[in-house]
N, CA, C and O atoms as CSV, one atom per row, in Angstrom:
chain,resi,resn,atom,element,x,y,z
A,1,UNK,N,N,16.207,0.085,11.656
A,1,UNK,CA,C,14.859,-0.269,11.274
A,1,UNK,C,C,14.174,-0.968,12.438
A,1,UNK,O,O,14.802,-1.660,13.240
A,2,UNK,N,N,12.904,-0.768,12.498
A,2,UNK,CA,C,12.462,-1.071,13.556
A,2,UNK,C,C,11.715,-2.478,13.432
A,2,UNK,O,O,10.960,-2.648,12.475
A,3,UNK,N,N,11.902,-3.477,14.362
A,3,UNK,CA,C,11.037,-4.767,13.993
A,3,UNK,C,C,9.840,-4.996,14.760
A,3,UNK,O,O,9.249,-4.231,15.522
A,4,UNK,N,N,9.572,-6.253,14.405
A,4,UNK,CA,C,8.138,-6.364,14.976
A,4,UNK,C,C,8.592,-6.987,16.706
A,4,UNK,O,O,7.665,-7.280,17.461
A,5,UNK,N,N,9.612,-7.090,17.040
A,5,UNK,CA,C,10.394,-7.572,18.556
A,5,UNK,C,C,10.906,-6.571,19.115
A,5,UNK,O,O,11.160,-6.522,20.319
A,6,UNK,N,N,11.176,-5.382,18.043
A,6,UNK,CA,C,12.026,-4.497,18.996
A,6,UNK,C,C,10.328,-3.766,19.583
A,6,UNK,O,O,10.041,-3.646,20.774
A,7,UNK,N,N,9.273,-3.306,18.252
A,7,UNK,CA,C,8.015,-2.893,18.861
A,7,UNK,C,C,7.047,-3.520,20.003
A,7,UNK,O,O,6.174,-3.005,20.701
A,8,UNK,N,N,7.698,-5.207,19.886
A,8,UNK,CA,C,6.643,-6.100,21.431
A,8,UNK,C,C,7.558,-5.408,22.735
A,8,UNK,O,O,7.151,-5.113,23.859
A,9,UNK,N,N,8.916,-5.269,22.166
A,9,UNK,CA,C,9.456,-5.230,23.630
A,9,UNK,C,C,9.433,-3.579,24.023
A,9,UNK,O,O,9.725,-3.340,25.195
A,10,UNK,N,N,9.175,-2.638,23.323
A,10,UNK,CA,C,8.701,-1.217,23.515
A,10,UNK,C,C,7.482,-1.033,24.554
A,10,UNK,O,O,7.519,-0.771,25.757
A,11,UNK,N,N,6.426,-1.250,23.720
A,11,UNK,CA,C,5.242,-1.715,23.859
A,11,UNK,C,C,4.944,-2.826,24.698
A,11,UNK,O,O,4.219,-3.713,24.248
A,12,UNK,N,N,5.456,-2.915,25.992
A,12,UNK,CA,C,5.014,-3.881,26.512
A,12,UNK,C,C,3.315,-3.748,27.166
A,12,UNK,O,O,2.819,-2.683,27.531
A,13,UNK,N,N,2.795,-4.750,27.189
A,13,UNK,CA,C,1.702,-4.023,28.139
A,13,UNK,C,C,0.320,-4.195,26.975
A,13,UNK,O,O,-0.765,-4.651,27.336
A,14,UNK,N,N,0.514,-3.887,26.010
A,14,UNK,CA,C,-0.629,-3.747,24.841
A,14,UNK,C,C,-0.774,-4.599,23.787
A,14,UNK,O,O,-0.846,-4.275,22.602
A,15,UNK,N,N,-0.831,-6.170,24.446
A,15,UNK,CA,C,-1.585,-6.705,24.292
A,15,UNK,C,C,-3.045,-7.537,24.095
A,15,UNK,O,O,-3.568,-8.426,24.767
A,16,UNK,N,N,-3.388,-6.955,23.071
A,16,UNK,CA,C,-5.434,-6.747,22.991
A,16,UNK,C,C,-5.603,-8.500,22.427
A,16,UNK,O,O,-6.749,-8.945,22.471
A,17,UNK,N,N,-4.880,-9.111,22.099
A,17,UNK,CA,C,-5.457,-10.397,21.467
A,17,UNK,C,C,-6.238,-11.260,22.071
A,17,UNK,O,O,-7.375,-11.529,21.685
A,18,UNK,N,N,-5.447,-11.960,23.479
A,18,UNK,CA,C,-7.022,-12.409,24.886
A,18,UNK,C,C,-7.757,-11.708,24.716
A,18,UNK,O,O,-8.438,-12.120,23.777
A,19,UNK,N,N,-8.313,-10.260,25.263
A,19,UNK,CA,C,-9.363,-9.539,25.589
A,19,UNK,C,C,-9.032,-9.198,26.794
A,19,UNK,O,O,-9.482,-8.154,27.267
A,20,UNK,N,N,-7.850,-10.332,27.803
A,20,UNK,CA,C,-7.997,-10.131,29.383
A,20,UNK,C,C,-6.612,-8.728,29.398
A,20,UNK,O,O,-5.669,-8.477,28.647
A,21,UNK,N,N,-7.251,-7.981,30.898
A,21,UNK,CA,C,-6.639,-6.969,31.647
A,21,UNK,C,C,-5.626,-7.455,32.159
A,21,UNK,O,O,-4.542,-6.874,32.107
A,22,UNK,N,N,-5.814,-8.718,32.802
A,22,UNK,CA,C,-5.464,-9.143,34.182
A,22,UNK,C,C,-3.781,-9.388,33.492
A,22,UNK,O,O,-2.981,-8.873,34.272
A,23,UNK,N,N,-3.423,-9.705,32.883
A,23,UNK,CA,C,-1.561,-10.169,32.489
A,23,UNK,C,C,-1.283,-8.583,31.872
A,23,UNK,O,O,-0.198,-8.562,31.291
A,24,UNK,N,N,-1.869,-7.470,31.851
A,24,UNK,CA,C,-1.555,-6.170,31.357
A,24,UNK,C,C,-0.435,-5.435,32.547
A,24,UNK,O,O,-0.716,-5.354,33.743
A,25,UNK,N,N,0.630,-5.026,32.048
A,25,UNK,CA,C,1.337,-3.708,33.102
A,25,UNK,C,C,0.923,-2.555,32.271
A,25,UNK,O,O,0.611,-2.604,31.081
A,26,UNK,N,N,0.957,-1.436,33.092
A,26,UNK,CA,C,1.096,-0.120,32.268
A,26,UNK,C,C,2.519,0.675,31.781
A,26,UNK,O,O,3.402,0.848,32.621
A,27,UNK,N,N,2.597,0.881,31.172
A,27,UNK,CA,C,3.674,1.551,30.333
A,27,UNK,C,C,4.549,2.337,31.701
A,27,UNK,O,O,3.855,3.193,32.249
A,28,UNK,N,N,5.794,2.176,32.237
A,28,UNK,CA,C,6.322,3.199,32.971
A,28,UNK,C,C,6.708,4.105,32.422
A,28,UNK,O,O,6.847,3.982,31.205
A,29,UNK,N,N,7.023,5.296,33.001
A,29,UNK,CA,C,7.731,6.675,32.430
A,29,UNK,C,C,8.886,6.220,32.260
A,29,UNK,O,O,9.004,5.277,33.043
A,30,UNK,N,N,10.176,6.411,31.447
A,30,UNK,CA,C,11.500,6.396,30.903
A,30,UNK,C,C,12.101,7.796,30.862
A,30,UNK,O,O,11.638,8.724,30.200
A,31,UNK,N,N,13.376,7.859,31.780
A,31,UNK,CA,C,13.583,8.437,31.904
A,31,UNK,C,C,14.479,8.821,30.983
A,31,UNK,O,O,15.425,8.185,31.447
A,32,UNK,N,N,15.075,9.539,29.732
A,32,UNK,CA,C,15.977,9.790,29.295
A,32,UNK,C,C,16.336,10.879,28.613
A,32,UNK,O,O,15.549,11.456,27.863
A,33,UNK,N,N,17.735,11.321,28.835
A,33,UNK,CA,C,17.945,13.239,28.476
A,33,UNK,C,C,17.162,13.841,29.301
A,33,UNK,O,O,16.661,14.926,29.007
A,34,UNK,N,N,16.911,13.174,30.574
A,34,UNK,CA,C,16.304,14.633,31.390
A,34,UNK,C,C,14.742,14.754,31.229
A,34,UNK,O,O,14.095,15.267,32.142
A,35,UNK,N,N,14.085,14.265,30.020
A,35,UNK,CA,C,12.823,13.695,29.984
A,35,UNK,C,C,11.867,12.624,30.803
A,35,UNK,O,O,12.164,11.430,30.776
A,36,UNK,N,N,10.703,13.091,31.536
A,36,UNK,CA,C,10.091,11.811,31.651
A,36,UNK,C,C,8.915,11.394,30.988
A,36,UNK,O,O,7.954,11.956,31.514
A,37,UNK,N,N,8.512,10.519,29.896
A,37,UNK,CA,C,7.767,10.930,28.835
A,37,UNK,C,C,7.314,9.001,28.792
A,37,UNK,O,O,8.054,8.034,28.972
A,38,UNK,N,N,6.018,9.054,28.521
A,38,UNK,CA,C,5.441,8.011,27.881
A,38,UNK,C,C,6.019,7.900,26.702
A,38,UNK,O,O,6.510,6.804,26.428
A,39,UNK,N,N,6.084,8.743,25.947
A,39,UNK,CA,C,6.303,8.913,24.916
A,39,UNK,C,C,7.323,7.858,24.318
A,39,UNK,O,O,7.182,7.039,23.410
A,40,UNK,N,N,8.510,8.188,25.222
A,40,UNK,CA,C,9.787,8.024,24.346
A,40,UNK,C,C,10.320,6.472,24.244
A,40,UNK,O,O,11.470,6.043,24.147
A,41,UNK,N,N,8.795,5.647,24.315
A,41,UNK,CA,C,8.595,4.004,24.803
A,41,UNK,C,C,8.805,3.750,23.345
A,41,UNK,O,O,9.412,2.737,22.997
A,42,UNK,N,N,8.130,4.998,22.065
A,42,UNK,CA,C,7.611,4.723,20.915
A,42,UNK,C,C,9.192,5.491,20.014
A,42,UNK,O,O,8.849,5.634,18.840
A,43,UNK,N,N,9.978,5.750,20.107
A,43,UNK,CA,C,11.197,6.487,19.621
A,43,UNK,C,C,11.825,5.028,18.971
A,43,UNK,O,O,11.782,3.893,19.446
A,44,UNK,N,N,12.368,5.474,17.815
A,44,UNK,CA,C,13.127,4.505,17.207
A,44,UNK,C,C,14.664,5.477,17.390
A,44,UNK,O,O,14.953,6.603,17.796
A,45,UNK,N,N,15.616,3.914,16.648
A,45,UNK,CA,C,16.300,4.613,17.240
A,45,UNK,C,C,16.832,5.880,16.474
A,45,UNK,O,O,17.340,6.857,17.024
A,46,UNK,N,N,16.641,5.719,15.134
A,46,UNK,CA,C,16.856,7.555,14.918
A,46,UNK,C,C,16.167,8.671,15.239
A,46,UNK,O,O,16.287,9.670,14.530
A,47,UNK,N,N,15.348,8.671,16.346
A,47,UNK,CA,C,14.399,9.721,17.181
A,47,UNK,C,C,15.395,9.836,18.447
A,47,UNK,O,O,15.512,10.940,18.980
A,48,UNK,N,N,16.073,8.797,18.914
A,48,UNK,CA,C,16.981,8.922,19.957
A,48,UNK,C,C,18.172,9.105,19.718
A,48,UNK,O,O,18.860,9.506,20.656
A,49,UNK,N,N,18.642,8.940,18.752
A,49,UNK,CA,C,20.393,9.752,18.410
A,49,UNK,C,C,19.851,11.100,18.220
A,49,UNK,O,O,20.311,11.967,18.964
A,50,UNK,N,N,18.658,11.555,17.074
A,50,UNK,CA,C,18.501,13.108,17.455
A,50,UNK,C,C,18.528,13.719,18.621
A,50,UNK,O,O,19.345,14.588,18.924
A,51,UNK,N,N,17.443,13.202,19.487
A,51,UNK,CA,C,17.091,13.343,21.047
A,51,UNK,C,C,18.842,13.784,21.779
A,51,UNK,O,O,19.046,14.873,22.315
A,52,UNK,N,N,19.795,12.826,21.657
A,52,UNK,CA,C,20.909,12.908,21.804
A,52,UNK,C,C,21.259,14.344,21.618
A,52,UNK,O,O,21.357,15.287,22.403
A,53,UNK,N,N,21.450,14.185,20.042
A,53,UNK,CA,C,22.588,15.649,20.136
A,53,UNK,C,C,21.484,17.126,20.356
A,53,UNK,O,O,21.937,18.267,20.444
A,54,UNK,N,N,20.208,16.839,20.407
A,54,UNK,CA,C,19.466,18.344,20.625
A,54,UNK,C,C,19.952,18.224,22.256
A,54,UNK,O,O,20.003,19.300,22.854
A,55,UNK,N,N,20.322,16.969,23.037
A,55,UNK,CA,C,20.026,17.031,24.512
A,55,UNK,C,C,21.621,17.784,24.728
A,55,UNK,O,O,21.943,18.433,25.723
A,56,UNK,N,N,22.113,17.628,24.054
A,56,UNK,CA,C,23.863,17.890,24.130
A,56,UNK,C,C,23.735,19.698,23.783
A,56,UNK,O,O,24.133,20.389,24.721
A,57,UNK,N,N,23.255,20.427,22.619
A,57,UNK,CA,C,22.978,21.503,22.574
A,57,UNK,C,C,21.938,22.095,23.189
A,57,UNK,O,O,22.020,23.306,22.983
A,58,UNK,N,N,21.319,21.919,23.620
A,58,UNK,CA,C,20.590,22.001,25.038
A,58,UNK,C,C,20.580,22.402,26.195
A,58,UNK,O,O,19.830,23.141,26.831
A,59,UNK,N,N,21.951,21.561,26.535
A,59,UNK,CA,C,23.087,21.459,27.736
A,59,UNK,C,C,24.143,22.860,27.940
A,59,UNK,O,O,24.428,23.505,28.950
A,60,UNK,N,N,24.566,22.999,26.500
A,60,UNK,CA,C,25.750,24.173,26.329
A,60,UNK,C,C,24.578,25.212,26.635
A,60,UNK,O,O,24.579,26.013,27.570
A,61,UNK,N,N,23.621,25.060,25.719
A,61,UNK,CA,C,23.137,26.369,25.918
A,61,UNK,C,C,22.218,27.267,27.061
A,61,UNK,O,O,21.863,28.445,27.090
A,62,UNK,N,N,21.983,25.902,28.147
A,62,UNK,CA,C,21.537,25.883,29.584
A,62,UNK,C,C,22.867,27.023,29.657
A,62,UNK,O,O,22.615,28.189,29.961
A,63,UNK,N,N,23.984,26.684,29.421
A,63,UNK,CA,C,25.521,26.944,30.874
A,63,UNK,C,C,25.571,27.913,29.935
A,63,UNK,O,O,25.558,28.948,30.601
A,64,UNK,N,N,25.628,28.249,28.638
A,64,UNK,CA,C,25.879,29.174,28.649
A,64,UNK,C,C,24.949,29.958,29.174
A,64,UNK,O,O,25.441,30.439,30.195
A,65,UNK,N,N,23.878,30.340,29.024
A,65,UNK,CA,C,22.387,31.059,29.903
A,65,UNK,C,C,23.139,31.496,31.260
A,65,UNK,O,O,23.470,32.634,31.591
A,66,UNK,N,N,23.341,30.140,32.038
A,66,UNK,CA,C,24.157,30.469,33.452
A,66,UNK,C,C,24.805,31.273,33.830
A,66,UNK,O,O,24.711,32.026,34.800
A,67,UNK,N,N,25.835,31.105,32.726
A,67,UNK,CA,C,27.332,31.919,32.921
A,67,UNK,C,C,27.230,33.625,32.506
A,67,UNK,O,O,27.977,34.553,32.815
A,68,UNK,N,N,25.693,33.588,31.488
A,68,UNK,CA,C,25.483,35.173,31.287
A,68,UNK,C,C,24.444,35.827,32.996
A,68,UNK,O,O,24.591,36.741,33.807
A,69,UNK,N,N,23.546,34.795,32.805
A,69,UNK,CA,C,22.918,35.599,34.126
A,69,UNK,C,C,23.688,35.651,35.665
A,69,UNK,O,O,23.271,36.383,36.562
A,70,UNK,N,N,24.709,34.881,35.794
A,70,UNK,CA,C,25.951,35.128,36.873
A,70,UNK,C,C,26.386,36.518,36.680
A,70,UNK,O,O,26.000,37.507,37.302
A,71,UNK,N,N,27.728,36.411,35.192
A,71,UNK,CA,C,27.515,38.147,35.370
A,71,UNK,C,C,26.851,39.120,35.694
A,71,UNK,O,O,27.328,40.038,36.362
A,72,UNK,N,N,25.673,39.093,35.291
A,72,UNK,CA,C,24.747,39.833,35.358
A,72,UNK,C,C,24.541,40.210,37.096
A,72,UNK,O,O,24.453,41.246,37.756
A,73,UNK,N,N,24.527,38.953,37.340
A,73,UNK,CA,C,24.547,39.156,38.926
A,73,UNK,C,C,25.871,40.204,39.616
A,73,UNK,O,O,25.606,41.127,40.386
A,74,UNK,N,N,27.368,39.847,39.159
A,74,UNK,CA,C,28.434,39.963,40.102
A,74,UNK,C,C,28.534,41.833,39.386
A,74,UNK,O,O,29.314,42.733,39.698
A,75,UNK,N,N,27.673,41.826,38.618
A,75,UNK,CA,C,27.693,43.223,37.680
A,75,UNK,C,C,26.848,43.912,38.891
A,75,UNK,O,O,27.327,44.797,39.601
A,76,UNK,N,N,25.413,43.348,39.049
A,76,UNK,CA,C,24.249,44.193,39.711
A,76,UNK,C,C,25.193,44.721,41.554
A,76,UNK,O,O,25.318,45.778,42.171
A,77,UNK,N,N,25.680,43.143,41.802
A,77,UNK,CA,C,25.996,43.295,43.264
A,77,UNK,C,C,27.354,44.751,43.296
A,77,UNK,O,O,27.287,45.650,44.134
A,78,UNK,N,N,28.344,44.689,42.349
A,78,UNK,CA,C,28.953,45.588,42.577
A,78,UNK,C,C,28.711,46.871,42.568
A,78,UNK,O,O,29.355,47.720,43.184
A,79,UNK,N,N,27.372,47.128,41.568
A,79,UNK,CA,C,26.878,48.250,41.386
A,79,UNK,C,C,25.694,48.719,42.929
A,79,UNK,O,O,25.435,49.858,43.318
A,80,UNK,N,N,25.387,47.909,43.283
A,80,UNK,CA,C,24.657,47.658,44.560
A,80,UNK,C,C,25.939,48.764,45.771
A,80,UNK,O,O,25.897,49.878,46.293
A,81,UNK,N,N,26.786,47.769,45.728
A,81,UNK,CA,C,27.917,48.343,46.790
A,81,UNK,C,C,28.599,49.596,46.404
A,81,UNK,O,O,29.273,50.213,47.229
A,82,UNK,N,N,28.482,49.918,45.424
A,82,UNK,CA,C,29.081,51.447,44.938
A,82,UNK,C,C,27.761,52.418,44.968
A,82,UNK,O,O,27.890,53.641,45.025
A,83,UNK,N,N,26.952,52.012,44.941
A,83,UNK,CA,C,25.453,52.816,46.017
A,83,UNK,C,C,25.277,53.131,46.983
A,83,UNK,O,O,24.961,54.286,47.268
A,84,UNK,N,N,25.456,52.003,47.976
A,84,UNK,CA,C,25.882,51.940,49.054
A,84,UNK,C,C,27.106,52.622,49.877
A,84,UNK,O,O,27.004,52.965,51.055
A,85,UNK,N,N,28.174,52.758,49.160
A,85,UNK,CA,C,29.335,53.322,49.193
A,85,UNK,C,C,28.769,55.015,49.147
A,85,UNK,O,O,29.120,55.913,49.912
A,86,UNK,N,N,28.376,55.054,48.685
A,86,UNK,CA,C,27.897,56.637,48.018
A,86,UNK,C,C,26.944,57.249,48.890
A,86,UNK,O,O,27.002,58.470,49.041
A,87,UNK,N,N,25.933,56.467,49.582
A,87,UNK,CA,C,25.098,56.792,50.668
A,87,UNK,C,C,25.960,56.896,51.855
A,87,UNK,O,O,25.451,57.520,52.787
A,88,UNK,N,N,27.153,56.431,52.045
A,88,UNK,CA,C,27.584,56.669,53.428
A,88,UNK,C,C,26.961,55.466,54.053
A,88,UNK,O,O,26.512,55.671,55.181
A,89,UNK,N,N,26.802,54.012,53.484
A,89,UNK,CA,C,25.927,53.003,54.329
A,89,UNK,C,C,26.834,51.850,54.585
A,89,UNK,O,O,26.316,50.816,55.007
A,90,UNK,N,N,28.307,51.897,54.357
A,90,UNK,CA,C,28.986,50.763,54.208
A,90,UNK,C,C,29.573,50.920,55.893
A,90,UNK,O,O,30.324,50.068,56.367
């Protein structure tokens, strides 16, 4: 649950009660899961255990992506050289 300390210390910076600029920082970017997001200043924490495991399936499914378009590659290159082979160009 989120409190009214965990939201001052999120939220730093946006304090409107003076009126003054001058003691204001601006919000930095946070970097997390690979994100850089204003955003994720405002995430409680069950927005960030989700964030978690989508960042974890995410991940597999980056490598797996990888590991299909590699084949794909060591597939094209051999077929490349058995062309080549066939032209008399090797």
């Amino acid at each position: 649950m989120q409190t009214a300390t965990d939201t001052a210390a999120r939220v730093a910076g946006t304090d409107t009660q003076n009126g003054s600029k001058k003691g204001r920082k601006p919000l930095a970017k946070v970097e997390l899961f690979g994100i850089r997001a204003l955003w994720l200043h405002f995430a409680d924490e069950m927005d960030l255990r989700r964030l978690a495991k989508l960042h974890v399936r995410i991940r597999v499914k980056e490598r797996a992506l990888h590991d299909l378009k590699e084949e794909r590659r060591q597939i094209m290159r051999k077929c490349t050289r058995r062309m080549q082979r066939a032209q008399g160009k090797n």
